[in-house]
C-alpha positions in Angstrom: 47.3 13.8 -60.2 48.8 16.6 -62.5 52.0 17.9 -61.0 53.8 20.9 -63.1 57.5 20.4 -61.8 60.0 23.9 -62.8 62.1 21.2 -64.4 62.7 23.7 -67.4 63.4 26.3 -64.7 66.0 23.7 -63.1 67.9 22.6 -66.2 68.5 26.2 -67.3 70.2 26.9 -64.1 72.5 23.3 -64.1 73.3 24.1 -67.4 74.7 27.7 -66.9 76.3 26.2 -63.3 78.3 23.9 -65.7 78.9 26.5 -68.2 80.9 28.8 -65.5 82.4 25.7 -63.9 83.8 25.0 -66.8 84.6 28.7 -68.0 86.8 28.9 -64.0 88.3 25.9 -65.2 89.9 27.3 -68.2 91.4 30.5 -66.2 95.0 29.7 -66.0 97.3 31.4 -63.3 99.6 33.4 -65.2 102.8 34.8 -63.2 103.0 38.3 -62.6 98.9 38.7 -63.1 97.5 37.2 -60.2 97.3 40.7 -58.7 94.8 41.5 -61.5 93.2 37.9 -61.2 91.8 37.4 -57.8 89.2 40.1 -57.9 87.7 38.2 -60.9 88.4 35.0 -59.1 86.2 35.9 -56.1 84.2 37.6 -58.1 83.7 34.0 -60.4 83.3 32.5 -57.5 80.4 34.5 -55.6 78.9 34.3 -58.8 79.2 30.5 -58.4 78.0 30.2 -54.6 74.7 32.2 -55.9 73.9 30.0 -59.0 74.3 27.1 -56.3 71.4 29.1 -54.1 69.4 29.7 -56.8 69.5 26.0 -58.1 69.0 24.9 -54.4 66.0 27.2 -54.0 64.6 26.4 -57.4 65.2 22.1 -56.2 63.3 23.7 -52.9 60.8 24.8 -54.2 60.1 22.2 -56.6 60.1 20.0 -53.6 57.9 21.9 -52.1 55.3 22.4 -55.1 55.9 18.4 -55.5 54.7 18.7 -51.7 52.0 20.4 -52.3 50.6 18.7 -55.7 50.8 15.4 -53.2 48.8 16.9 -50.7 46.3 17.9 -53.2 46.3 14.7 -54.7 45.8 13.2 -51.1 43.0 15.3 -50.5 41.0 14.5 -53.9 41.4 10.6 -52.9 40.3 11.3 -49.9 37.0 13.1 -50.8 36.9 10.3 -53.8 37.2 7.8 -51.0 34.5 9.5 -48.6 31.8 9.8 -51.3 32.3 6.2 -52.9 31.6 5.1 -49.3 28.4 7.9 -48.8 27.2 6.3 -52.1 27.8 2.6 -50.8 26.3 3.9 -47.8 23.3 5.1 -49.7 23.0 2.1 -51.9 23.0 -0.1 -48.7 20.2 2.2 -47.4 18.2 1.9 -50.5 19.1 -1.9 -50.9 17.2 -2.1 -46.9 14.5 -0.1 -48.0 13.8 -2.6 -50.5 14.3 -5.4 -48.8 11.7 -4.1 -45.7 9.3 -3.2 -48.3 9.2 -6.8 -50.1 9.2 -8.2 -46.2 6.5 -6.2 -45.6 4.6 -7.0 -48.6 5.1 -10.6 -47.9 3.8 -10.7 -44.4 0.4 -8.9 -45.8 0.6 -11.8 -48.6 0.7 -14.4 -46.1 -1.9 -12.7 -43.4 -4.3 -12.7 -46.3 -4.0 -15.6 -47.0 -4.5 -17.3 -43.4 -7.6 -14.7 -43.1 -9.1 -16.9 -46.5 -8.0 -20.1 -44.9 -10.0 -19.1 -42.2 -12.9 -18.0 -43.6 -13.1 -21.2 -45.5 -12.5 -23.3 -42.2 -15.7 -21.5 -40.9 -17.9 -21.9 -43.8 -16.6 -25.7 -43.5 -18.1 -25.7 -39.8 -20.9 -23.7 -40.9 -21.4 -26.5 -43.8 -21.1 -29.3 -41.1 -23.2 -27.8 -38.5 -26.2 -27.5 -40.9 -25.3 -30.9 -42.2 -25.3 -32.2 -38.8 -28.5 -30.2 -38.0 -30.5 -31.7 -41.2 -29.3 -35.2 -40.5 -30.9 -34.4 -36.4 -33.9 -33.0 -38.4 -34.2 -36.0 -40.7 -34.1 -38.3 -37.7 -36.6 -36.3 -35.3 -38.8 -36.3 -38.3 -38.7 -40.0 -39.2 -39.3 -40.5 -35.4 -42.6 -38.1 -36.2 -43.6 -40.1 -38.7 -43.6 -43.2 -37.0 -45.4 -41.6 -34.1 -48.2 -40.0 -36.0 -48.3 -43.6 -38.1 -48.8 -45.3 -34.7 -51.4 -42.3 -33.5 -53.7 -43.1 -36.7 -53.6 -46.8 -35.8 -54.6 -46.1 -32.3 -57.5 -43.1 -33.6 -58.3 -46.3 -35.9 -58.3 -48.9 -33.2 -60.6 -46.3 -31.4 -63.0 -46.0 -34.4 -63.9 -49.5 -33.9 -64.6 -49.4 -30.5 -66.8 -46.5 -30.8 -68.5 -48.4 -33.7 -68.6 -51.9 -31.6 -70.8 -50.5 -28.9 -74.0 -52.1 -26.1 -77.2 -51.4 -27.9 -79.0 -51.1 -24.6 -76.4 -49.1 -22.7 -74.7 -47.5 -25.9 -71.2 -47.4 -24.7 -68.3 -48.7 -26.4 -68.1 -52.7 -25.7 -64.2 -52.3 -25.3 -63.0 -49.6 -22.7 -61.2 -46.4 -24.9 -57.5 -46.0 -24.6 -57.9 -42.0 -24.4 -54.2 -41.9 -22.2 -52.9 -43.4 -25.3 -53.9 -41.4 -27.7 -53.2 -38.0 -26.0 -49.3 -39.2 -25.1 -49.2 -40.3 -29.0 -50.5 -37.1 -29.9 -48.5 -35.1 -27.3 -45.4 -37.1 -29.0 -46.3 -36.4 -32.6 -46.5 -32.6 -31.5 -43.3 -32.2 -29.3 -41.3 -34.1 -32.1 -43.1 -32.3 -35.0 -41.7 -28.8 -33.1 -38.2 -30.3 -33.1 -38.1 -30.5 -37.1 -38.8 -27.0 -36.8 -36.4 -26.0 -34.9 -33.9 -27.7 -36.5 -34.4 -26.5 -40.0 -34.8 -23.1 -38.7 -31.2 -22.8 -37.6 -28.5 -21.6 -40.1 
């Protein structure tokens, strides 16, 4: 706050108050002259009661521009005030901002991240399922081989029969086990389409 008091202005004006005070002081009463005297006296002494105005308005108005310099100076700390709290204000804002940017970042981070652990959960499944599917296939196909093992004994046993037969009659000397052989063949079939269904599945 600059405040340009009329200090000079002030001084001047005590200083010639205390010149005429002292000046009246020195005047004498002298008899036979006071007839003479008063006139000067009263004129001294309006002279006096102006000074004493004029040093109270200049102190007034000092006052007053003292007043006025700490209104002023009131005014800029208030609009110093107002804008360090606009820019806190701002800076708070921007300091949000940030923080509901990185918050947001951070939730697409971990979404991502779920979504892969996911996917991989599924390809796991995926990796099971055909596992468990190939391990069914193995099995149905192991039971085919048997089956088709057991159907070329029986087409074997058969072989002999139909080699063993009555030379006068020329039938088979053992009676053929033809409701064997088709449910051994039926079996060999049924499981034979079960492999392949099984290791056509993903």
């Amino acid at each position: 706050m600059r405040v340009v008091p009329k200090a000079g202005l002030v001084i001047a004006i005590l200083l010639l108050i205390a010149s005429c005070s002292s000046t009246s002081s020195q005047i004498t009463y002298t008899p036979g002259s006071s007839t003479d005297a008063t006139p000067e006296a009263e004129s001294q002494q309006l002279m006096e009661e102006q000074r004493e105005r004029m040093a109270e308005e200049a102190l007034a108005a000092e006052s007053r521009e003292a007043e006025r310099q700490a209104q002023l100076a009131a005014q800029r700390q208030a609009e110093e005030a107002r804008q360090a709290e606009e820019a806190a204000r701002q800076e708070a804002d921007r300091q949000r901002e940030i923080a509901v940017r990185r918050a947001a970042e951070q939730a697409r981070f971990v979404q991502a991240q779920q979504a892969r652990i996911e996917e991989l959960r599924s390809q796991i499944a995926d990796n099971e399922a055909a596992t468990s599917n190939l391990d069914t296939a193995n099995a149905v196909l192991r039971q085919a081989v048997a089956a088709a093992e057991q159907l070329s004994d029986a087409l074997a046993t058969e072989e002999e029969k139909y080699n063993n037969t009555d030379p006068v009659s020329g039938a088979p000397m053992e009676e053929l086990a033809s409701a064997r052989l088709e449910a051994l063949s039926e079996e060999v079939e049924n499981l034979s389409d079960q492999v392949e269904a099984l290791m056509a599945q993903p």
